[in-house]
N, C-alpha and C positions, 0 to 999 in steps of 0.2 A: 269337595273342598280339600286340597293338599294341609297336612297336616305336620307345622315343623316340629322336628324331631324334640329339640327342648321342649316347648310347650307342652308334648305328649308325656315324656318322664316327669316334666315340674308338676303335672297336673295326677299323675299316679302317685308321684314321693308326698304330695301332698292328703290325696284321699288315704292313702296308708298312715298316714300320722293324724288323721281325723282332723285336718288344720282346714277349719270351715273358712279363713277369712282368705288363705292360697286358693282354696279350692271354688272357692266364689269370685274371687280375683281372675283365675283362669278363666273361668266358665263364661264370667261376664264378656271376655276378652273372644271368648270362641263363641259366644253367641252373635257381638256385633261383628264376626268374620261370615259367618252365616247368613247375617242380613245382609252384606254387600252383595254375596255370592247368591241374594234370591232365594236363599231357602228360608222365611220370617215365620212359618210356621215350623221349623224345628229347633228356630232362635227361641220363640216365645215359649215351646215345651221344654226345653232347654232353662232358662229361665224362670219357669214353674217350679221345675224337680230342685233346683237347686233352693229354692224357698222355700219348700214343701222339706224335703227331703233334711235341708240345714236348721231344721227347729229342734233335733234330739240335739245336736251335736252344739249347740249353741247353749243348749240347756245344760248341758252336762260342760262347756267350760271349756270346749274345744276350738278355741278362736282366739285372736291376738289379745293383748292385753294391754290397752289404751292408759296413755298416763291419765290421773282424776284429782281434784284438787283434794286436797291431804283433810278438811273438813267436811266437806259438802259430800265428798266421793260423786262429785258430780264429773263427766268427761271432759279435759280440755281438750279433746282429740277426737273428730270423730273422723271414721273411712266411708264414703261415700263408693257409688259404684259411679261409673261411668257414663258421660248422658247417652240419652239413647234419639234427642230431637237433635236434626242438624243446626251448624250452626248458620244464622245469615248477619253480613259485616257488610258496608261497604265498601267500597274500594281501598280510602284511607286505612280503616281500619284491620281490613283482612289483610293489609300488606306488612304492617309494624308484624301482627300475628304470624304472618307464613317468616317474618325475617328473625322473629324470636327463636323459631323452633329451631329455623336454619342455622344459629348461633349456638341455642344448645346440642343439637346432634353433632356439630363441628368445634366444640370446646377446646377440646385438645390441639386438633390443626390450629385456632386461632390461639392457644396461649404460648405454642410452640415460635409464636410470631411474636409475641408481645400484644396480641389485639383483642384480646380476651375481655368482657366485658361481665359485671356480676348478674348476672342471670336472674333479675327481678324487675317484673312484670306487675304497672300498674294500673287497676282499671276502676275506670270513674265515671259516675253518670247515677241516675235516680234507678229508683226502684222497677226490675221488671225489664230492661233492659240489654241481659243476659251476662252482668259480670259472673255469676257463678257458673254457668253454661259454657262460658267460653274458658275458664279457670279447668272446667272438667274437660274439655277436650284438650287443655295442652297435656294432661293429666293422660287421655285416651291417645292422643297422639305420638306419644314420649315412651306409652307404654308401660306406665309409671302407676302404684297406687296413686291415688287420692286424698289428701289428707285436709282435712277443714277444719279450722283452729275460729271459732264465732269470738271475737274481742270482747264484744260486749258481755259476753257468758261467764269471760277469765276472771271477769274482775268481781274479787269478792267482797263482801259486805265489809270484810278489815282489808284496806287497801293495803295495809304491809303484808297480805300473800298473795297477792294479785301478781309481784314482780316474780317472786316463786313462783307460779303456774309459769308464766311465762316464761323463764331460763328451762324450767323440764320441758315445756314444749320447745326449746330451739336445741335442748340435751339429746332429748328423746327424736326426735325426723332425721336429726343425718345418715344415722344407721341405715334406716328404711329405703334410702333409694328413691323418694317421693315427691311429689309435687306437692310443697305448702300451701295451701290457700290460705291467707290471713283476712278474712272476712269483718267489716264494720272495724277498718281502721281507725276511723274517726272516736270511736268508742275511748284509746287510750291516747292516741298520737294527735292529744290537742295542740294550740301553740303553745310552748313555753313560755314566751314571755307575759301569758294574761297574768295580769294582779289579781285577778280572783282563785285560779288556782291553787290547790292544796301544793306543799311543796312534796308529798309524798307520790301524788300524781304525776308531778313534773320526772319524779326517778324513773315511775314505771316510762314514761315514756323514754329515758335514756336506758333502760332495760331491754328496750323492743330493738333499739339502734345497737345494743349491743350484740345483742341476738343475732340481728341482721349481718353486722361485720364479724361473727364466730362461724360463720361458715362459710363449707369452702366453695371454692371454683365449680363445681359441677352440682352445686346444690340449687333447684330449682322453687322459686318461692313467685308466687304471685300475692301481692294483694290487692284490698276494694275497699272502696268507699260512697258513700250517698254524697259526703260533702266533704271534697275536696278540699274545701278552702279554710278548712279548720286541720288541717292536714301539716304539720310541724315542717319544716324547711328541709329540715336534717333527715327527715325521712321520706322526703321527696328525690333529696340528692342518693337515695341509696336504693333506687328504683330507674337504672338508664333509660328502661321500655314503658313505655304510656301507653295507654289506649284510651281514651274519650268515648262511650257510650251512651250518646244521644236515641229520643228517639227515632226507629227508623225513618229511611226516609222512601220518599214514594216507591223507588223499584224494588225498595227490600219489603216494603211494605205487600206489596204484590207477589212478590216469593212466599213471603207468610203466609196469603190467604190463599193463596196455590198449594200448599203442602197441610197447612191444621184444616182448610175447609175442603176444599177442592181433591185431598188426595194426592195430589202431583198430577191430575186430569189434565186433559185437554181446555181446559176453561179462560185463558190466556183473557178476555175480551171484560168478563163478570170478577173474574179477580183484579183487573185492571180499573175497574168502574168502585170498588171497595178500596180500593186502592185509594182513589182520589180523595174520599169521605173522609177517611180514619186519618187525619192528619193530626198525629198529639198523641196519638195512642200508643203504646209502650209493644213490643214483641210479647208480654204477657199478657196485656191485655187482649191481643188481637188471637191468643191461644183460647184465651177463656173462652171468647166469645165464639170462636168459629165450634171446637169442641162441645161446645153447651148446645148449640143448632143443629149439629150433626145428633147429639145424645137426643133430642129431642125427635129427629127425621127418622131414627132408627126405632125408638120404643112406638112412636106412633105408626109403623111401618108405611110412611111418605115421603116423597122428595123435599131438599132443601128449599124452606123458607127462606129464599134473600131477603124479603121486606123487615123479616120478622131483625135479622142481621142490622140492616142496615139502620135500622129503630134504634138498635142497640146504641149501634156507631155516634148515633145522632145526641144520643140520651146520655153518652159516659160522658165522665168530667174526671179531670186530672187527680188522681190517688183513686178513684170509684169509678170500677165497668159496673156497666148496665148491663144486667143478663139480657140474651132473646127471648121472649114470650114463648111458652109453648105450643099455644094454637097460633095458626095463621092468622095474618092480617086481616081485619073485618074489611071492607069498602071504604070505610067513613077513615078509619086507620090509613089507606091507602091515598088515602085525599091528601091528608094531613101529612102523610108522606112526603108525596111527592111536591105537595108547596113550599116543604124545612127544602128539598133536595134542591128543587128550583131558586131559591132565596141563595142558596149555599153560592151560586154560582159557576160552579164547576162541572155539573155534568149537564148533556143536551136532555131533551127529551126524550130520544133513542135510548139514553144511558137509563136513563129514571123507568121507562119502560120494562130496560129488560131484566134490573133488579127487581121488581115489582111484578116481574111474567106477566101483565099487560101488553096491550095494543099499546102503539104511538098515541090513534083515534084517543083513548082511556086515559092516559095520562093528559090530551088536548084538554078532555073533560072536567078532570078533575084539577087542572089551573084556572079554568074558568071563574069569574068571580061569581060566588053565591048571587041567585036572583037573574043571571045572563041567560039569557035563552038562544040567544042569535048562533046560529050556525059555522061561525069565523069560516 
């Protein structure tokens, strides 16, 4: 792994000042260089020492010092590392993304133009989705800390210091060079004009738009929200970049259970056939799920249960996944299976087979109605 020359000095000037939160910054940064390059097992030792290794230096005081609210000394700030899951977008989506990035690494040629645009990225969509996932890769990709500001956490029990957190969090990130994520916007930037509203709420929310227009041209701010539509006008207009995060849809859908279940395997056909099932299911759920199956195939030292998966599939409902069972499917389980699978209408019998590792014949059987004996 070629090693550039800054990274090697910023990551020495650092471990010599004992500055755990550089030096964890670095490290995170030179572990996901590792992983690209194949080497995951000197990423993950890598990644150990540095959690291992950074608990004196944390204890003793040797790491940045996050602004906290002047009561509570609770954090309005926190730094995040970097995610370490890819991301998956569809087409729509991945393209606003690739053109955000491409506006911020090109800031200067486009304000040198007049075409400079404020650099805030918004992302909307329910829970589980991957606004923060995608919030950290612009973060990973920019090369940029991480910085998560939770809304809902700012606001304190006496709403007149609520607007206070907030100006020291938009005081405190320009210095830093950062990627803001302003998480659970909805939290302060209701509509202004509800009559139910406190009038002290309606400030905080002209506080955040303040915020927002005090910085400058190169300052990078994303934020999120579950509910859009409670989302103030004024701080819609001062967000150019959108991004809409539905849940997936069938082909991303299928890149998921090829990477959290499958490994990245050759399985093209059985992640195809989960694919079709999980329609509603969020990118976090289909992580629960697949990882819970795999935890399960590894402590019992056997191959994946797709039945026990696909049970699950069947069994979630919207805000609630269904874990997979830890033993395999019984026979009678199998029935019952594959009559939800066949009812569903989207997979043949070959498909309901081959998540079930049955026979064709076996799945024939078990659509059969109770009492049939006839040989079809």
């Amino acid at each position: 792994m070629p090693i550039d020359p800054k990274d090697l000095i910023e990551l020495i000037d650092a471990a010599l000042a004992a500055d755990y939160t550089r030096v964890r910054r670095m490290a995170t940064g030179a572990a996901r260089t590792l992983e690209k390059d194949g080497a995951v097992d000197a990423a993950t030792e890598l990644r150990a020492l540095v959690r291992k290794r950074g608990v004196p230096l944390r204890a003793s005081g040797y790491m940045e010092s996050l602004p906290v609210d002047a009561k509570s000394r609770l954090p309005l700030v926190e730094e995040q590392p970097w995610p370490g899951n890819p991301l998956f977008l569809n087409e729509e989506a991945a393209r606003t993304f690739q053109d955000f990035l491409g506006d911020v690494e090109n800031i200067d040629k486009l304000s040198s133009k007049g075409l400079a645009s404020r650099l805030a990225l918004m992302l909307s969509g329910p829970p589980g989705t991957g606004k923060t996932l995608l919030a950290g890769h612009v973060a990973a990709r920019l090369n940029r800390p991480f910085y998560v500001v939770r809304l809902d956490s700012v606001i304190s029990s006496l709403l007149g210091d609520t607007a206070k957190n907030i100006r020291t969090v938009f005081d405190y990130v320009p210095s830093k060079n950062a990627v803001l994520f302003l998480d659970e916007m909805d939290a302060v930037a209701k509509l202004r004009d509800d009559r139910h509203e406190l009038g002290e709420l309606k400030r905080v929310v002209n506080t955040v738009i303040q915020g927002l227009d005090s910085l400058d041209e190169h300052a990078v701010v994303v934020g999120a929200t579950n509910h859009p539509q409670l989302l103030d006008s004024a701080i819609w207009r001062r967000f150019p970049y959108k991004i809409e995060l539905k849940t997936p849809e069938t082909e991303v859908r299928a890149d998921l259970w090829r990477y959290f279940l499958f490994e990245d395997k050759d399985d093209d056909a059985r992640a195809e056939d989960l694919a079709v099932i999980s329609d509603g299911l969020s990118g976090a759920d289909i992580e629960t799920v697949a990882l819970t199956a795999r935890r399960h195939a590894l402590l019992d030292n056997r191959e994946l249960d797709l039945g026990t998966v696909a049970l699950a599939i069947m069994n979630t409902r919207a805000g609630r996944t269904s874990m997979p069972q830890k033993e395999p499917l019984e026979s009678d389980q199998k029935r019952q299976l594959a009559i939800a699978l066949k009812d569903k209408g989207e997979l043949t019998v070959t498909n309901i087979a081959r998540l079930l590792n049955v026979t064709r014949q076996s799945v024939y059987l078990y659509l059969k109605p109770e009492g049939d004996t006839s040989h079809g």
